[in-house]
PyMOL CGO cylinders between C-alpha atoms (Angstrom):
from pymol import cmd
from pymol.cgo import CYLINDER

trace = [
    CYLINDER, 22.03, 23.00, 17.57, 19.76, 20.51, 15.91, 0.3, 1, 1, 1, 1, 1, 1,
    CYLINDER, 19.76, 20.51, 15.91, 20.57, 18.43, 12.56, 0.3, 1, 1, 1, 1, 1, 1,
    CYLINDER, 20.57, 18.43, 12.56, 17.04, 18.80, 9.86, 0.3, 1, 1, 1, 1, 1, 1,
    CYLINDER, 17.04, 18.80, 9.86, 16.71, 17.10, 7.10, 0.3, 1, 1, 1, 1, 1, 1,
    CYLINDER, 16.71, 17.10, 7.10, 14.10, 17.20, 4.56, 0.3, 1, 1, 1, 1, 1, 1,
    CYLINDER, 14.10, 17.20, 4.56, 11.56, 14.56, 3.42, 0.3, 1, 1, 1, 1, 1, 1,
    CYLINDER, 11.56, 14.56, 3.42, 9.41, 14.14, 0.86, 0.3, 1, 1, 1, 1, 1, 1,
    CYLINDER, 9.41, 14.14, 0.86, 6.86, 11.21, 0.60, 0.3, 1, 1, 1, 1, 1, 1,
    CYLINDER, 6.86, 11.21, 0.60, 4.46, 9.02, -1.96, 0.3, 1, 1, 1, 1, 1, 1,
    CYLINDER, 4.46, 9.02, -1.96, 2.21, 5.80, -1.40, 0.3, 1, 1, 1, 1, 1, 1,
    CYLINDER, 2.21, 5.80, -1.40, 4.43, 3.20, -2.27, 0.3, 1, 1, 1, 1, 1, 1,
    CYLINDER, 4.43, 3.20, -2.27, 3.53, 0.92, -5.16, 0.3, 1, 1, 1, 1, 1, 1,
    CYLINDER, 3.53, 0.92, -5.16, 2.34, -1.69, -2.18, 0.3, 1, 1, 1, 1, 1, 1,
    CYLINDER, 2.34, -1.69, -2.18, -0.52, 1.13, -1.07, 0.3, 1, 1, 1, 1, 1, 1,
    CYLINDER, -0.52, 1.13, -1.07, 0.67, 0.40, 2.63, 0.3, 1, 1, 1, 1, 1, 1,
    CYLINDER, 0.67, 0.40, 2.63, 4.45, 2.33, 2.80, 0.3, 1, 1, 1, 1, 1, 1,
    CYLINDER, 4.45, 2.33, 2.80, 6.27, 5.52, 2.25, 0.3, 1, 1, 1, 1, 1, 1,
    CYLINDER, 6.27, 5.52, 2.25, 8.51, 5.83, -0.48, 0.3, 1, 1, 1, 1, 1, 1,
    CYLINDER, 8.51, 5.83, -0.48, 10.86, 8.89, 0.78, 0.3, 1, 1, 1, 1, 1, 1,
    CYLINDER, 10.86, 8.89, 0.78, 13.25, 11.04, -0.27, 0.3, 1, 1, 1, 1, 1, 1,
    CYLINDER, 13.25, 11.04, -0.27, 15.65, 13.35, 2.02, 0.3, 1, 1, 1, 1, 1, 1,
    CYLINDER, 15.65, 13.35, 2.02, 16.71, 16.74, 0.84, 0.3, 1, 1, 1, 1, 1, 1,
    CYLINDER, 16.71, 16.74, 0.84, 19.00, 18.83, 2.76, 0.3, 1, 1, 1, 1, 1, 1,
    CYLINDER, 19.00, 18.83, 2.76, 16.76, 22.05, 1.90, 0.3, 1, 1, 1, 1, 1, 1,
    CYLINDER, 16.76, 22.05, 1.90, 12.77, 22.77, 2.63, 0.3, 1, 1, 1, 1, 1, 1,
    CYLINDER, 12.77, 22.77, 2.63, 12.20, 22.95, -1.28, 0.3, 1, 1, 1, 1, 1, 1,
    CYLINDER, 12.20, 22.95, -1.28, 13.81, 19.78, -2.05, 0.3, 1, 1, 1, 1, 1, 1,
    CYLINDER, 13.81, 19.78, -2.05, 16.25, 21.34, -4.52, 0.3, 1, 1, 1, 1, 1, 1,
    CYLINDER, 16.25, 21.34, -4.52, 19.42, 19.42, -2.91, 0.3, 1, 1, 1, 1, 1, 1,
    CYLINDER, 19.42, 19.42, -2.91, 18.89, 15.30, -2.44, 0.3, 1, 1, 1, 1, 1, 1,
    CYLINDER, 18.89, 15.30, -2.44, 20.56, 13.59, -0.04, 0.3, 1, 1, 1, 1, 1, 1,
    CYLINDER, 20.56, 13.59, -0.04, 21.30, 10.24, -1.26, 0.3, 1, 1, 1, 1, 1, 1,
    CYLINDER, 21.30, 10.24, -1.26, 20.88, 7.17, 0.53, 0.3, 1, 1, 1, 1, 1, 1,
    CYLINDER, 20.88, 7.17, 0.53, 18.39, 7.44, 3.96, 0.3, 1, 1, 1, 1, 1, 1,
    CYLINDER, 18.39, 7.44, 3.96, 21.60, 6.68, 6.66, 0.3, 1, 1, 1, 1, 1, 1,
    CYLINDER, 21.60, 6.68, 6.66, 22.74, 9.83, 8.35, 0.3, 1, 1, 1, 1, 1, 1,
    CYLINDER, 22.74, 9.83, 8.35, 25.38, 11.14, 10.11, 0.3, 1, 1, 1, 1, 1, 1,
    CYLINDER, 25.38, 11.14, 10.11, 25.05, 14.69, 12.19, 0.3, 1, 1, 1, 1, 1, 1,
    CYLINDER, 25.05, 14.69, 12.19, 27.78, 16.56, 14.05, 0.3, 1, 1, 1, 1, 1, 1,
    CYLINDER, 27.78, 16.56, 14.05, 28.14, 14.51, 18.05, 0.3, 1, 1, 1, 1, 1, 1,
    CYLINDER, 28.14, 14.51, 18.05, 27.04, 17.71, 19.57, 0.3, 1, 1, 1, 1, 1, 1,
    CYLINDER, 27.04, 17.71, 19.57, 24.11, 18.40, 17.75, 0.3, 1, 1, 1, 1, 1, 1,
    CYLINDER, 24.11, 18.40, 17.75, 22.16, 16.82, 20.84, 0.3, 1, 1, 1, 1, 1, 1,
    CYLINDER, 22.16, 16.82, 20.84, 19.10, 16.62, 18.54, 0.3, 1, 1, 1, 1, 1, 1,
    CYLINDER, 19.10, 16.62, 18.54, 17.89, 15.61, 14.67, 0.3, 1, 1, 1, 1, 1, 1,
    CYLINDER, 17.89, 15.61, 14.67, 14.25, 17.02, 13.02, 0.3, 1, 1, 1, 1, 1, 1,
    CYLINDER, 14.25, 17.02, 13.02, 12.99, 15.46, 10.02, 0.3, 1, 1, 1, 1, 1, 1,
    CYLINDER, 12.99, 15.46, 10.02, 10.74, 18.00, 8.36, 0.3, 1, 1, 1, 1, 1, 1,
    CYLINDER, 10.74, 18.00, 8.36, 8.67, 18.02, 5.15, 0.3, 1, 1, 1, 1, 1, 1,
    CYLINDER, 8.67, 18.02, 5.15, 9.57, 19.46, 2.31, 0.3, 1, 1, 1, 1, 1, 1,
    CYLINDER, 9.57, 19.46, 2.31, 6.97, 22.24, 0.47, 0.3, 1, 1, 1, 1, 1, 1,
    CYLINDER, 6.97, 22.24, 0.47, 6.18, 19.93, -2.19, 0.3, 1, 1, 1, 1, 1, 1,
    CYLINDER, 6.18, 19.93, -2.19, 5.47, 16.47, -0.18, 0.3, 1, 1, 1, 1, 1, 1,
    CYLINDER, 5.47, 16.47, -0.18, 2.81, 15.00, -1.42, 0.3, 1, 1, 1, 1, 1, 1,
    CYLINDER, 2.81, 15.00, -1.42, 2.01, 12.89, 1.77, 0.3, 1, 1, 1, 1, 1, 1,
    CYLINDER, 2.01, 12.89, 1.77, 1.85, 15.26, 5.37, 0.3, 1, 1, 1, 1, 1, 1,
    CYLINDER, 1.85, 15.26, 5.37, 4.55, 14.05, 7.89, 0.3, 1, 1, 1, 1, 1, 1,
    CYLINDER, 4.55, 14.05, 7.89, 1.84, 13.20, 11.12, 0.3, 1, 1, 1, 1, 1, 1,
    CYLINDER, 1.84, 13.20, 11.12, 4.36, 11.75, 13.58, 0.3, 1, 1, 1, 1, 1, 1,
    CYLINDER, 4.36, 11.75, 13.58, 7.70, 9.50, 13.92, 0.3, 1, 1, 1, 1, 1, 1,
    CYLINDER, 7.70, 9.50, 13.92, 9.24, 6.52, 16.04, 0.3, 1, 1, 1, 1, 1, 1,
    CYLINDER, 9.24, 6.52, 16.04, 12.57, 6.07, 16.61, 0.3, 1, 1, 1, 1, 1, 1,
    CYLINDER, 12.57, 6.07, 16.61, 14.66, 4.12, 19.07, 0.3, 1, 1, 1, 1, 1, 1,
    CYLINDER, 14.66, 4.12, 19.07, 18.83, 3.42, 19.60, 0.3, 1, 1, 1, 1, 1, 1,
    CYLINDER, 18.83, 3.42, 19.60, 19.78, 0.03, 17.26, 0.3, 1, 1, 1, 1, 1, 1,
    CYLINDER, 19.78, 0.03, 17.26, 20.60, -2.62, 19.59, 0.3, 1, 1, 1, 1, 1, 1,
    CYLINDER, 20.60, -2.62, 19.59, 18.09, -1.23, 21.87, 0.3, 1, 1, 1, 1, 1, 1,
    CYLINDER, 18.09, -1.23, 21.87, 14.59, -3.18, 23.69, 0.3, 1, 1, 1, 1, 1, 1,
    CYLINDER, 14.59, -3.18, 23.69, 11.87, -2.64, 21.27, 0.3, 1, 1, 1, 1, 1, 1,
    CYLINDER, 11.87, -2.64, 21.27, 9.20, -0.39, 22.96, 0.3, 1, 1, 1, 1, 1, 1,
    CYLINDER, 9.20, -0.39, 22.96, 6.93, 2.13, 22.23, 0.3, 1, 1, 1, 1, 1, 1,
    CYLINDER, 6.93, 2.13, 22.23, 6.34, 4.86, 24.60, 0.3, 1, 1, 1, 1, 1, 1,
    CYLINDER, 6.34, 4.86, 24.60, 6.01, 9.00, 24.69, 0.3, 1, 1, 1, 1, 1, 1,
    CYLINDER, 6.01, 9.00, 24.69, 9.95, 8.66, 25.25, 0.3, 1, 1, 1, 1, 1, 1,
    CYLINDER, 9.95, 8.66, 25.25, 10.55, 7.54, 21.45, 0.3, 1, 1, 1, 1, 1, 1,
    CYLINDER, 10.55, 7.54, 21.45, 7.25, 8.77, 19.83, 0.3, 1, 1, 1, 1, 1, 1,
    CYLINDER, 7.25, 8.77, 19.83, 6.70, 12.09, 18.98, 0.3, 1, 1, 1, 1, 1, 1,
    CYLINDER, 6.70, 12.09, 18.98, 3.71, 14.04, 16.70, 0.3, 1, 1, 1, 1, 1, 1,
    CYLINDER, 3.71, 14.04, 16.70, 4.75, 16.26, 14.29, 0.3, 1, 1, 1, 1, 1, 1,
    CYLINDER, 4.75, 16.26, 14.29, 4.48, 19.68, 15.38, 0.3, 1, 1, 1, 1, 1, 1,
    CYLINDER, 4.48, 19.68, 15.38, 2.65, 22.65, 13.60, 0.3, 1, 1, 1, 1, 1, 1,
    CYLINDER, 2.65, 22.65, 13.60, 6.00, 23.53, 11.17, 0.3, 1, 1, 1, 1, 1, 1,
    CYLINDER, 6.00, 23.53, 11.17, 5.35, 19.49, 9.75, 0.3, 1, 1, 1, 1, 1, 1,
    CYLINDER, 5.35, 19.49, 9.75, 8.47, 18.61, 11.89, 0.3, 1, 1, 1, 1, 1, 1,
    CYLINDER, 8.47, 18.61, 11.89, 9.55, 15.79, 14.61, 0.3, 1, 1, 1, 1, 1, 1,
    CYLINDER, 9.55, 15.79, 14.61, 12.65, 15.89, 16.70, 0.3, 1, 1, 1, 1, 1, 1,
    CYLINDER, 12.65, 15.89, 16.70, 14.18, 13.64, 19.08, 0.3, 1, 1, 1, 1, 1, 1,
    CYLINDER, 14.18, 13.64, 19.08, 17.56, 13.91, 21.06, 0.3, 1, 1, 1, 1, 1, 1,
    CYLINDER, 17.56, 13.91, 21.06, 20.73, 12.70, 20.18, 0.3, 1, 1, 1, 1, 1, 1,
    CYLINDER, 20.73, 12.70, 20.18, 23.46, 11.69, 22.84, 0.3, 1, 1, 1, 1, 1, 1,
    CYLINDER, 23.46, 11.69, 22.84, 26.16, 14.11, 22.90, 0.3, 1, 1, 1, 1, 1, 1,
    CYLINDER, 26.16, 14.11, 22.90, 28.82, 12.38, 25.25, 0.3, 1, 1, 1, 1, 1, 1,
    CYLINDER, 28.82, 12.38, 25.25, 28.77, 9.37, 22.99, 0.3, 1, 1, 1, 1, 1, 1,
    CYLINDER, 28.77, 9.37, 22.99, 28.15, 7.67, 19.60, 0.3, 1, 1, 1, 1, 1, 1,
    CYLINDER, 28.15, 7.67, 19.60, 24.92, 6.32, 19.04, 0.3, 1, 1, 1, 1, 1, 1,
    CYLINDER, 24.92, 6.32, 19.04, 22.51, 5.29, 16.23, 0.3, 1, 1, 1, 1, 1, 1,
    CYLINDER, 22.51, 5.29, 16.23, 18.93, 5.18, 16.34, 0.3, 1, 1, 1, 1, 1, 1,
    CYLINDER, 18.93, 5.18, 16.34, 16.07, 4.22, 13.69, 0.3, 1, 1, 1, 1, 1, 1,
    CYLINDER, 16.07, 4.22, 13.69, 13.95, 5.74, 12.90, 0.3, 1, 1, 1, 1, 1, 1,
    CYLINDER, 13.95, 5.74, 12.90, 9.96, 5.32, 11.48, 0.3, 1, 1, 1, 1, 1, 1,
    CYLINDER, 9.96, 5.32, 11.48, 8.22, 7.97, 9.99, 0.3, 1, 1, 1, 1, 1, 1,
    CYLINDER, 8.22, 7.97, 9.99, 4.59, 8.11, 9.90, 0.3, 1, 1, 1, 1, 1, 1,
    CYLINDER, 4.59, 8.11, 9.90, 2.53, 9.93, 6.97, 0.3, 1, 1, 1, 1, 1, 1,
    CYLINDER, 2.53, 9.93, 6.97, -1.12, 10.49, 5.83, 0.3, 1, 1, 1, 1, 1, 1,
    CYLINDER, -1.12, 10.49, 5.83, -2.57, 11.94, 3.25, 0.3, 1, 1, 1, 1, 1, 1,
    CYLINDER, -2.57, 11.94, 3.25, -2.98, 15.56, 3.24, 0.3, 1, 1, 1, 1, 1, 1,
    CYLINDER, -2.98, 15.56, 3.24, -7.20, 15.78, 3.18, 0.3, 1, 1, 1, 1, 1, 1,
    CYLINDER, -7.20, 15.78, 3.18, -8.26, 12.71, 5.23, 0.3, 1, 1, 1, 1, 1, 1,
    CYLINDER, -8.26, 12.71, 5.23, -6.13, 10.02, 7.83, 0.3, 1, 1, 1, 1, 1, 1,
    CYLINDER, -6.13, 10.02, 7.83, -7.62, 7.15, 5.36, 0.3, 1, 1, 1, 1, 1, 1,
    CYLINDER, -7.62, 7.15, 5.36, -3.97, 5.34, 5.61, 0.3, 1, 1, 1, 1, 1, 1,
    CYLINDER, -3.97, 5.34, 5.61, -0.69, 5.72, 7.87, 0.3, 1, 1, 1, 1, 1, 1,
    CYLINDER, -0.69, 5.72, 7.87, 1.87, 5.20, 5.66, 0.3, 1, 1, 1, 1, 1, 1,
    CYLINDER, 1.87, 5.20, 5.66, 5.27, 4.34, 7.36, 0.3, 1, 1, 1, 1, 1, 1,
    CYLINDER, 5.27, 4.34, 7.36, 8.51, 4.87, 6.15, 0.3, 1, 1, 1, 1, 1, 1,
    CYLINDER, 8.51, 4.87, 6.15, 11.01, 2.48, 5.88, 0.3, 1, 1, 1, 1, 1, 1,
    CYLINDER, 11.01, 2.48, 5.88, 13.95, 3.38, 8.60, 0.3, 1, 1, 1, 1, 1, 1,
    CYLINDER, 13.95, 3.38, 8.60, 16.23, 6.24, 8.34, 0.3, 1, 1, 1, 1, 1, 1,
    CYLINDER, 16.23, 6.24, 8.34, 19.41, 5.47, 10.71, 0.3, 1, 1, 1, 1, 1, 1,
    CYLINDER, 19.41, 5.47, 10.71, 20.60, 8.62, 12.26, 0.3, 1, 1, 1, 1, 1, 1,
    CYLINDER, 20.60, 8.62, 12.26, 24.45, 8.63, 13.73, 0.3, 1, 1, 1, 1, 1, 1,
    CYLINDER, 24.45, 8.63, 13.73, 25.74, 11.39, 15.62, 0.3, 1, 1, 1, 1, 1, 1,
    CYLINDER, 25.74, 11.39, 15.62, 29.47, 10.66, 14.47, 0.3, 1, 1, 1, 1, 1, 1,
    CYLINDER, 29.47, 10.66, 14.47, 29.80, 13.74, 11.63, 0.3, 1, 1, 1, 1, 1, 1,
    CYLINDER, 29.80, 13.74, 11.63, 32.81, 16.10, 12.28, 0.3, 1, 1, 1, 1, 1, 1,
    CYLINDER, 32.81, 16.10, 12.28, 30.52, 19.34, 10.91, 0.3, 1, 1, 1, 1, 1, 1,
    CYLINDER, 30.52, 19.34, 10.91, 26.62, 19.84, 10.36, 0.3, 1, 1, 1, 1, 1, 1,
    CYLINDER, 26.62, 19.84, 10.36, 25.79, 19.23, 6.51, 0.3, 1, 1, 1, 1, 1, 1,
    CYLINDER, 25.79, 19.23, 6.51, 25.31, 21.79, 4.55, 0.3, 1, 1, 1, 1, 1, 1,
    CYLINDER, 25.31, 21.79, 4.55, 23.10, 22.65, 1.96, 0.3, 1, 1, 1, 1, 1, 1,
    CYLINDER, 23.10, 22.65, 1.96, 23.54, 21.01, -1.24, 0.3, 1, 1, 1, 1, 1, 1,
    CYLINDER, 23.54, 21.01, -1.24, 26.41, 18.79, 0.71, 0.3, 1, 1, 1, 1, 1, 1,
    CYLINDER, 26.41, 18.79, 0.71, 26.38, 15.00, -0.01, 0.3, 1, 1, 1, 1, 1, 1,
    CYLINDER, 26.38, 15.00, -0.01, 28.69, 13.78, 1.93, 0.3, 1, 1, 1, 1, 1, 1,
    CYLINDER, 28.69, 13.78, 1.93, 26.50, 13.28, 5.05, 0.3, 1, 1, 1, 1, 1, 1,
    CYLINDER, 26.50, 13.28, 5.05, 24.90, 10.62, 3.68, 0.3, 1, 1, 1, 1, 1, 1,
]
cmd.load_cgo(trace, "trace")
């Protein structure tokens, strides 16, 4: 079973980022502070998704294990998919982190790609979080 969390995104005050916020529900009622993660070892997989109210669309996502070679390939790239979502696997036989990049335009016209700055995603939690929960953070 998959770990989601929910992000919501502006243009930065630079014009060239993502300024995001993670929300443990779709409607962004319940922040998650912080943007480093932890999700239950057996999860085998974590989606970001976009919240109803983002103001910037969630178009794709990057993400690689820390300590790892630098590459980009269709291994650690994904699109988002029609429900505004990415998802890449998790190890579930040990601990691992990865970073992760998330890419967003703006909802009319791809003028911009707006990056995130890097969520870090460890499979080390005991249980899923929960909605309204903090403590996965």
């Amino acid at each position: 079973m998959s770990a989601t969390f929910y992000v919501s995104a502006t243009v930065g005050p630079d014009g060239n980022f993502a300024n995001c916020s993670y929300y443990s529900d779709k409607d962004g009622n319940f922040p998650l502070p912080g943007s480093a993660f932890s999700i239950p070892k057996d999860s085998g997989a974590c989606v970001f998704e976009e919240t109803t109210n983002s103001p910037l669309a969630l178009i794709g996502a990057t993400f690689s294990n820390l300590g790892g070679t630098p590459v980009m390939n269709s291994g650690n790239f994904c699109p988002a998919n029609a429900s505004k979502a990415i998802e890449f696997t998790m190890p579930t036989a040990y601990v691992s982190t990865k970073g992760v990049v998330l890419l967003f335009s703006n909802r009319d016209v791809v003028d911009n790609i707006y990056p995130s700055s890097d969520p870090q995603i460890t499979n080390d939690a005991a249980s899923p979080p929960t909605q309204g929960a903090v403590a996965t953070a």
